[in-house]
GUDREN-576892 format. One line per field, with one value per atom (N, C-alpha, C): residue number from 0; residue in three letters; atom name; x, y, z. Coordinates in Angstrom, 1 decimal, decimal comma, padded with zeros to 4 digits. Each point is the difference from the previous one (the first is absolute). Layout:
<pts>
seq <- c(NUM / ...)
type <- c(ALA / ...)
atom <- c(CA / ...)
east <- c(X / ...)
north <- c(Y / ...)
up <- c(Z / ...)
</pts>
This chain:
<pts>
seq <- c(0 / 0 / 0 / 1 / 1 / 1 / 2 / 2 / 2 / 3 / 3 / 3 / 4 / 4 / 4 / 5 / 5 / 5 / 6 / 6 / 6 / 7 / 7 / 7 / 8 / 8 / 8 / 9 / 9 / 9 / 10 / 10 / 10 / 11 / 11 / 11 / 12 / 12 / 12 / 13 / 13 / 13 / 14 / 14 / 14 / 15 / 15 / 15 / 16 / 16 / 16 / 17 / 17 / 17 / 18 / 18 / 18 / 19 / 19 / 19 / 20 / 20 / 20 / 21 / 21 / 21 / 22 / 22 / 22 / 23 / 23 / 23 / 24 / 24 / 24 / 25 / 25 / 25 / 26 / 26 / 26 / 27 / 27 / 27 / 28 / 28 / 28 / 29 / 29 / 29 / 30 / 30 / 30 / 31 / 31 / 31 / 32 / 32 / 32 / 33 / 33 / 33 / 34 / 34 / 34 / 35 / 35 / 35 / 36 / 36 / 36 / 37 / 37 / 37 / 38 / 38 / 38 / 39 / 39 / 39 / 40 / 40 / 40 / 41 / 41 / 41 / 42 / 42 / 42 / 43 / 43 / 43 / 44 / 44 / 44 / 45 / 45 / 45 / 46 / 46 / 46 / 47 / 47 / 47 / 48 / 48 / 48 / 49 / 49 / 49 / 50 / 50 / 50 / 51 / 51 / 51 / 52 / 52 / 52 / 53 / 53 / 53 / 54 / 54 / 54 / 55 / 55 / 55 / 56 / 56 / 56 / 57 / 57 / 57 / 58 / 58 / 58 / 59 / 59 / 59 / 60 / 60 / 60 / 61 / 61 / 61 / 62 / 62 / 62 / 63 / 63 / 63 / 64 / 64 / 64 / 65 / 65 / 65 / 66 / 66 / 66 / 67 / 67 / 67 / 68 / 68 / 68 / 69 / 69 / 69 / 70 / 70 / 70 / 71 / 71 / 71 / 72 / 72 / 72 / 73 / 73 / 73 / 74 / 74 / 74 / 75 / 75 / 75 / 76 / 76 / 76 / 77 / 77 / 77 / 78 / 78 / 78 / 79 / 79 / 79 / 80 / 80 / 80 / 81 / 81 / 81 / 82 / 82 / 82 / 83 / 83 / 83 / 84 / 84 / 84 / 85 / 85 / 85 / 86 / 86 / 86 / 87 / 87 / 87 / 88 / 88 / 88 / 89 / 89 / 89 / 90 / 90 / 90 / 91 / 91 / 91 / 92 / 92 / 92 / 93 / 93 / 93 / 94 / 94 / 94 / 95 / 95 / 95 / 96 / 96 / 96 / 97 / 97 / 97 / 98 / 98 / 98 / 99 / 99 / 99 / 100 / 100 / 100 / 101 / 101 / 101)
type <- c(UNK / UNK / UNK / UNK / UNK / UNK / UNK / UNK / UNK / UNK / UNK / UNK / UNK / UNK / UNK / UNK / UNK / UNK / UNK / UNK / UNK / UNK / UNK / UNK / UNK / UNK / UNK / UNK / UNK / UNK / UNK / UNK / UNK / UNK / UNK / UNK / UNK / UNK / UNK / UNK / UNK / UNK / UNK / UNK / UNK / UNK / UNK / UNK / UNK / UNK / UNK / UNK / UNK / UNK / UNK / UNK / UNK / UNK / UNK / UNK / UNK / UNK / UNK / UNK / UNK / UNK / UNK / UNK / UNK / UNK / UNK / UNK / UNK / UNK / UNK / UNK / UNK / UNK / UNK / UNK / UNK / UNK / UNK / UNK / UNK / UNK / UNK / UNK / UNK / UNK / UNK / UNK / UNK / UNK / UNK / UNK / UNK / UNK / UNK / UNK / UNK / UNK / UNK / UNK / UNK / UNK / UNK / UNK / UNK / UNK / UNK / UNK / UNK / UNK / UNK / UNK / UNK / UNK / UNK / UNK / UNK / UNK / UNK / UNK / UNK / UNK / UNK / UNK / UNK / UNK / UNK / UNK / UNK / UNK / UNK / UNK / UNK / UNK / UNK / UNK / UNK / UNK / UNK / UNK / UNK / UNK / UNK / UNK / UNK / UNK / UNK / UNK / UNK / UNK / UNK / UNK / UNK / UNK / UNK / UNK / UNK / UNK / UNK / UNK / UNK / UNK / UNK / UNK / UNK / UNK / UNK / UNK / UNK / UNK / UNK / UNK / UNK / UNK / UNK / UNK / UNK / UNK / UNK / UNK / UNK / UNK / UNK / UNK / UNK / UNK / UNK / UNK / UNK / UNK / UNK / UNK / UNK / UNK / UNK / UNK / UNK / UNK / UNK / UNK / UNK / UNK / UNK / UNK / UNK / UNK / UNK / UNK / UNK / UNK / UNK / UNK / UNK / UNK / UNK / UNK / UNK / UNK / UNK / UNK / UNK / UNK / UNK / UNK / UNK / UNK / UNK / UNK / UNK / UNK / UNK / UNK / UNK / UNK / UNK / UNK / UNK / UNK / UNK / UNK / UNK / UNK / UNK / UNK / UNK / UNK / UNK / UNK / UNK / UNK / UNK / UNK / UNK / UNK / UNK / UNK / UNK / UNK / UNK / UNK / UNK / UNK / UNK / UNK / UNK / UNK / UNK / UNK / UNK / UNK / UNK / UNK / UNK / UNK / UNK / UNK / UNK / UNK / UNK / UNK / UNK / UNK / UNK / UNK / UNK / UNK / UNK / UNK / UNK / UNK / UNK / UNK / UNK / UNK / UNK / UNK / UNK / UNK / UNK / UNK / UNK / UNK)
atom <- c(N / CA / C / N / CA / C / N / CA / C / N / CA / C / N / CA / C / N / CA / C / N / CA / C / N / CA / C / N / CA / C / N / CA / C / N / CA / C / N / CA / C / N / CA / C / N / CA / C / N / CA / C / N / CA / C / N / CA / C / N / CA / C / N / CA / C / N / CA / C / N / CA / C / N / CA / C / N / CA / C / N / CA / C / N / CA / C / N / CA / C / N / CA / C / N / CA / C / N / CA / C / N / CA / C / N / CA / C / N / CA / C / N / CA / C / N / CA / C / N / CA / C / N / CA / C / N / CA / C / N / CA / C / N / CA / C / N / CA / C / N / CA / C / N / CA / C / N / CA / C / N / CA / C / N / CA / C / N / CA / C / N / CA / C / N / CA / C / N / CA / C / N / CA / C / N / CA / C / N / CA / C / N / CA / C / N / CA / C / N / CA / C / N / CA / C / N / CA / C / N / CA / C / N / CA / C / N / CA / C / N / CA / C / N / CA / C / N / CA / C / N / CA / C / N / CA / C / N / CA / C / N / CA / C / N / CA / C / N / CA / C / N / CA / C / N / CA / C / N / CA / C / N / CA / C / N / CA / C / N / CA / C / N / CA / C / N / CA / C / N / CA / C / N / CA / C / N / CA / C / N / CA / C / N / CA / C / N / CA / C / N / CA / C / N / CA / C / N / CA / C / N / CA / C / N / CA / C / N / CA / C / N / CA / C / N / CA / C / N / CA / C / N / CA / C / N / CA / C / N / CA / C / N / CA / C / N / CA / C / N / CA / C / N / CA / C / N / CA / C / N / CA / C / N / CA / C)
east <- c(-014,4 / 000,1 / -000,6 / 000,7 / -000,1 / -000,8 / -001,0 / -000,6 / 001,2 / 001,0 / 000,8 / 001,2 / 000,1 / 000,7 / -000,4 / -001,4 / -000,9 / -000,3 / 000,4 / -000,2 / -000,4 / 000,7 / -000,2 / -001,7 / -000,4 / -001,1 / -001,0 / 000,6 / -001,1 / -000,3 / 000,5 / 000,5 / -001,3 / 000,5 / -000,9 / -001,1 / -000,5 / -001,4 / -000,4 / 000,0 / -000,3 / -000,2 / 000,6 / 000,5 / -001,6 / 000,3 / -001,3 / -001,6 / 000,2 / -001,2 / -000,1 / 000,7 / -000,2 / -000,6 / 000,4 / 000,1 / -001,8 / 000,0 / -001,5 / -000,8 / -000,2 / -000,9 / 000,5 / 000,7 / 000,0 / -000,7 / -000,2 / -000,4 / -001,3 / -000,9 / -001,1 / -000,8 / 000,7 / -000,6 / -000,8 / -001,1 / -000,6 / -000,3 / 000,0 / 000,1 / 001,1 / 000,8 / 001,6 / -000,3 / -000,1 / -000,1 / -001,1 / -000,7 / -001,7 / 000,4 / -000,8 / 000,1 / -000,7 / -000,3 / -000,5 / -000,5 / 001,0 / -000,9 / -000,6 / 000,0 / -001,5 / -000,8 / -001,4 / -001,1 / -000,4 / -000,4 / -000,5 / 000,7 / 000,8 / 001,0 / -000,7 / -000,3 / -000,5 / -001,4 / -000,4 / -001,5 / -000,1 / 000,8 / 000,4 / 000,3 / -000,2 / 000,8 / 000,6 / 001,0 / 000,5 / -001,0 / -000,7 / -000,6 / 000,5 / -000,4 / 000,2 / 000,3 / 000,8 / 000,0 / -000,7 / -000,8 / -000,2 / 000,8 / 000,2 / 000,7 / -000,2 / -000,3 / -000,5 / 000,7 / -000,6 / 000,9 / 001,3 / -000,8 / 001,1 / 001,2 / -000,5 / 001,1 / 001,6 / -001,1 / 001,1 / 000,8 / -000,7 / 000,8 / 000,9 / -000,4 / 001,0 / 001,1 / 000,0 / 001,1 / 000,2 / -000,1 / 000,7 / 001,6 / -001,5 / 000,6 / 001,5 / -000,2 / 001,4 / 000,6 / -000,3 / 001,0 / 001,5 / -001,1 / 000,7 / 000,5 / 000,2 / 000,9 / 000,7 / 000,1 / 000,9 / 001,0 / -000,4 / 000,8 / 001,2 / -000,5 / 000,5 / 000,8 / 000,0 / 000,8 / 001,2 / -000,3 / 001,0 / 001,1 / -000,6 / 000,4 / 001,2 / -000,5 / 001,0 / 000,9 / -000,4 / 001,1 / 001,0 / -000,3 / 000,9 / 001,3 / -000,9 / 000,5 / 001,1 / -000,3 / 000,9 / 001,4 / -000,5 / 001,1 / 000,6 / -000,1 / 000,7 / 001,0 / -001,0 / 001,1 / 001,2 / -000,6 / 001,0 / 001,2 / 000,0 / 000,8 / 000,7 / -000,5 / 000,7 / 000,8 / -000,1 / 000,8 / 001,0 / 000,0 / 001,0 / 000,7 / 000,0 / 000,6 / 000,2 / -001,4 / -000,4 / -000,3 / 000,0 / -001,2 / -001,4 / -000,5 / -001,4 / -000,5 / 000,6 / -000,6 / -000,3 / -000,9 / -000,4 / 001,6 / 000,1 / 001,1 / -000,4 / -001,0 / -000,3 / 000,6 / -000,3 / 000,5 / 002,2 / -000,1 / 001,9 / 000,5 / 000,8 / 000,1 / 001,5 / -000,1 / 001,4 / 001,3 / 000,4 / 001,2 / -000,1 / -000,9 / 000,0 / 000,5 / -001,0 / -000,6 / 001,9 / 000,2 / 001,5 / 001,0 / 000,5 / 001,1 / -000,6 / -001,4 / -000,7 / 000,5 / -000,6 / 000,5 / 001,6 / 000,6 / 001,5 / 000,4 / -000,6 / 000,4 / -000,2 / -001,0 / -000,5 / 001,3)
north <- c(050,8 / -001,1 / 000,5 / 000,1 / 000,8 / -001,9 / 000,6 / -000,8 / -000,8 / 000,9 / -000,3 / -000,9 / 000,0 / -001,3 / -001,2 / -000,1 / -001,1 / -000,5 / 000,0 / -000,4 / -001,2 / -001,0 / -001,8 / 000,1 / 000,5 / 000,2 / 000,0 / 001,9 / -000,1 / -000,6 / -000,5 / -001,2 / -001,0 / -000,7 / -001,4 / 000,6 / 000,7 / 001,1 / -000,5 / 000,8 / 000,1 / -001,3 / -000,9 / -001,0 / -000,9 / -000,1 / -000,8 / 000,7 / 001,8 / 000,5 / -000,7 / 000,2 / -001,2 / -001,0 / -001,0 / -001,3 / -000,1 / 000,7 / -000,1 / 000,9 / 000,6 / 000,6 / -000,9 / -000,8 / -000,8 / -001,3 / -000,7 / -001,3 / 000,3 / 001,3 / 000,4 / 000,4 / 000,3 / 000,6 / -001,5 / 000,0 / -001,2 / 000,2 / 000,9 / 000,6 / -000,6 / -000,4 / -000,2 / -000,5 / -001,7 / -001,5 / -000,2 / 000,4 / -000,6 / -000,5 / -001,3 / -000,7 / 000,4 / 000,1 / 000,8 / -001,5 / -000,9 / -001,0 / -001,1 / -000,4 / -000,6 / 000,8 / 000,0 / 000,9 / -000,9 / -001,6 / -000,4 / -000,4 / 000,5 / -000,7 / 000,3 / 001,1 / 001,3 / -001,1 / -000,5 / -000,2 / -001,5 / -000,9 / -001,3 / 000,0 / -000,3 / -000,2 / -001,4 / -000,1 / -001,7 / -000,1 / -001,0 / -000,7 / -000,1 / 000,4 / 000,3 / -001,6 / -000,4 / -001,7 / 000,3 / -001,0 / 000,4 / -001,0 / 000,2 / -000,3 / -000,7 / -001,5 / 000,1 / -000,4 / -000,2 / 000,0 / -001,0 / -001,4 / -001,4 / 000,5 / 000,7 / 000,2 / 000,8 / 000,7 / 001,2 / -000,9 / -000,5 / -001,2 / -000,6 / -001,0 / -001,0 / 001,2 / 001,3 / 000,7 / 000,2 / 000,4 / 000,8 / -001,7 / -001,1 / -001,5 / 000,0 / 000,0 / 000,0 / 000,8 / 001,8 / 000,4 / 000,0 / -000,3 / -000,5 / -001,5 / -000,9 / -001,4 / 001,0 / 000,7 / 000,6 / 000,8 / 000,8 / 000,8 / -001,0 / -001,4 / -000,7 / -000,5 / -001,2 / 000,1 / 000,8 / 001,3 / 000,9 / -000,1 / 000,6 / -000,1 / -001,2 / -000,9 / -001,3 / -000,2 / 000,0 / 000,0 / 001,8 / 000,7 / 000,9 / -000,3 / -000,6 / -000,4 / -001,1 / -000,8 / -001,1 / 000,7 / 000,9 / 000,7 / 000,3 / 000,6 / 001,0 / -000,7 / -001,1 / -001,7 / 000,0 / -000,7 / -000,6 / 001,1 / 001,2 / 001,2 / 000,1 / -000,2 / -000,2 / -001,1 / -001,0 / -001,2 / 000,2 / 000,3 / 000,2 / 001,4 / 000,8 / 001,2 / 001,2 / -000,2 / 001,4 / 000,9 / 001,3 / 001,1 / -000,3 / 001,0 / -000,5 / 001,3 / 001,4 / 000,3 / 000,7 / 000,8 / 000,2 / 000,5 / -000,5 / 000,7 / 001,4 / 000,2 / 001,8 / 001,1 / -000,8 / 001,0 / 000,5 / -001,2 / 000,1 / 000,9 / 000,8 / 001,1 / -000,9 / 001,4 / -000,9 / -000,7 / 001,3 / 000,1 / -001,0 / -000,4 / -001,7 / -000,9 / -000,4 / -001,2 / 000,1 / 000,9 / -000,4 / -001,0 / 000,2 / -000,6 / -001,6 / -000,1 / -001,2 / -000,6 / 000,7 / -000,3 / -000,4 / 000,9 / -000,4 / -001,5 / -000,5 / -000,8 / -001,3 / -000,3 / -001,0 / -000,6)
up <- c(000,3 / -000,9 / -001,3 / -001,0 / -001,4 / -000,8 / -000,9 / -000,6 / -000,9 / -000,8 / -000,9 / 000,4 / 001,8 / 000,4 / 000,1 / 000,0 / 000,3 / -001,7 / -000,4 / -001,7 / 000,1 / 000,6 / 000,0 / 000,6 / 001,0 / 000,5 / -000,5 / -000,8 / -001,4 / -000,9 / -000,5 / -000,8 / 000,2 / 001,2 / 000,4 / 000,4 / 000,2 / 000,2 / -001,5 / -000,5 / -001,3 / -000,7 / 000,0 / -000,2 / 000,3 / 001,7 / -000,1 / -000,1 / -000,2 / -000,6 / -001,3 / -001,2 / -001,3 / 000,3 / 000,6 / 000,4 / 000,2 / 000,8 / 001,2 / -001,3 / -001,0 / -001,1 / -000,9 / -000,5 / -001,2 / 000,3 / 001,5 / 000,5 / -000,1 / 000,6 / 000,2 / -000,8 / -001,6 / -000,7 / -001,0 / -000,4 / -000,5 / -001,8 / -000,5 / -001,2 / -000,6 / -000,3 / -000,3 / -001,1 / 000,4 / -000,9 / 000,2 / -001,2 / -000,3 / -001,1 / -000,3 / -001,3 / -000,9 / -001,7 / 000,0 / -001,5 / 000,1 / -000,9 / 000,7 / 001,3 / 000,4 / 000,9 / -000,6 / 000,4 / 001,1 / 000,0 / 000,7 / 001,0 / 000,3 / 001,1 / 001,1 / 000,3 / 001,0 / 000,6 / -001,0 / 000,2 / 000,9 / -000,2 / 000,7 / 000,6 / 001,2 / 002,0 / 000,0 / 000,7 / 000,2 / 000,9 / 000,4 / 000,8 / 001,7 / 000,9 / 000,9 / 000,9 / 000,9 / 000,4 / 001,2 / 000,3 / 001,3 / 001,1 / 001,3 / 000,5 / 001,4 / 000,3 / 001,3 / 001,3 / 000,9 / 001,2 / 000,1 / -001,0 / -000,2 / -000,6 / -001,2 / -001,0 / 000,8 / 000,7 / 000,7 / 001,3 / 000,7 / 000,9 / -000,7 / -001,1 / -000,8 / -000,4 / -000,6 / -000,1 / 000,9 / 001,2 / 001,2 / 000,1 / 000,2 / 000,7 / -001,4 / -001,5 / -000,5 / 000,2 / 000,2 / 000,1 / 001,5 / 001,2 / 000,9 / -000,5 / -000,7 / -000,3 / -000,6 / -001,2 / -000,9 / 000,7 / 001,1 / 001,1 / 000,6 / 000,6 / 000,5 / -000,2 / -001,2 / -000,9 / -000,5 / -000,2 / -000,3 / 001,3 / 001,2 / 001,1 / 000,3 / -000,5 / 000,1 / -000,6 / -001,1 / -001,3 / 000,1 / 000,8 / 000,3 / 001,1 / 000,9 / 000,9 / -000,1 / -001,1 / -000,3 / -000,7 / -001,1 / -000,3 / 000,5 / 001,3 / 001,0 / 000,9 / 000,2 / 000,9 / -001,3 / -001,2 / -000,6 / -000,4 / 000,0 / -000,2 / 001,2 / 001,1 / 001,5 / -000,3 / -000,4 / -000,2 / -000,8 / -001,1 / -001,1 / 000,6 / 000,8 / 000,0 / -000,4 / -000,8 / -001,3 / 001,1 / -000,8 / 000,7 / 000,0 / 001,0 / -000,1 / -000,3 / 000,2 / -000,6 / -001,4 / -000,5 / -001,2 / -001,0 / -001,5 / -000,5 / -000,5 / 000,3 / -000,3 / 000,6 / 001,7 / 000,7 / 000,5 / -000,9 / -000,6 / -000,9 / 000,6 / -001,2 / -000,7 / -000,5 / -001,8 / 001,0 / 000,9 / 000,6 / 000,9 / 000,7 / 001,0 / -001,1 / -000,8 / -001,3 / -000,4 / -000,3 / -000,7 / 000,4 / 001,6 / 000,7 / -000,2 / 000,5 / -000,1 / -001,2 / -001,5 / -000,9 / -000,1 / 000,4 / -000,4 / 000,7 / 000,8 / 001,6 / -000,7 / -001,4 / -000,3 / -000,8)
</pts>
């Protein structure tokens, strides 16, 4: 296996060596007209058990919700006779006939 066949390989090697030394490196973007920025922290929130319950408790309603209103979609698409599933996974050459049919 000759290196010079594997080019695409070397390629993305390389590729994400850049990637992984430009993300890591912290030098880059320093600002260099506010001095005091460095010196002020945002305030830390603190966080207690309630708070984190009351989120957990909306994000499960928000989950559910979703859930439903997906679900309804999914009925009323069964009803009408659409697809159900996603138009992404439709390439051009399906989508077309469909198109022409209308």
């Amino acid at each position: 296996m000759s290196l010079l066949k594997n080019w695409k390989l070397l390629l993305a090697a390389f590729g994400v060596v850049v990637l992984a030394a430009c993300t890591s490196s912290s030098g880059g973007s320093s600002s260099k007209g506010t001095a005091d920025q460095g010196s002020a922290e945002a305030p830390k929130e603190v966080i207690d058990e309630n708070k984190l319950k009351k989120a957990e408790q909306e994000a499960m309603a928000l989950t559910e919700e979703n859930h439903k209103m997906r679900r309804e979609i999914f009925e009323s698409k069964n009803k009408l006779g659409m697809p159900t599933s996603p138009v992404a996974e439709e390439t051009p050459a399906e989508a077309a006939p469909a198109e022409a049919a209308k």
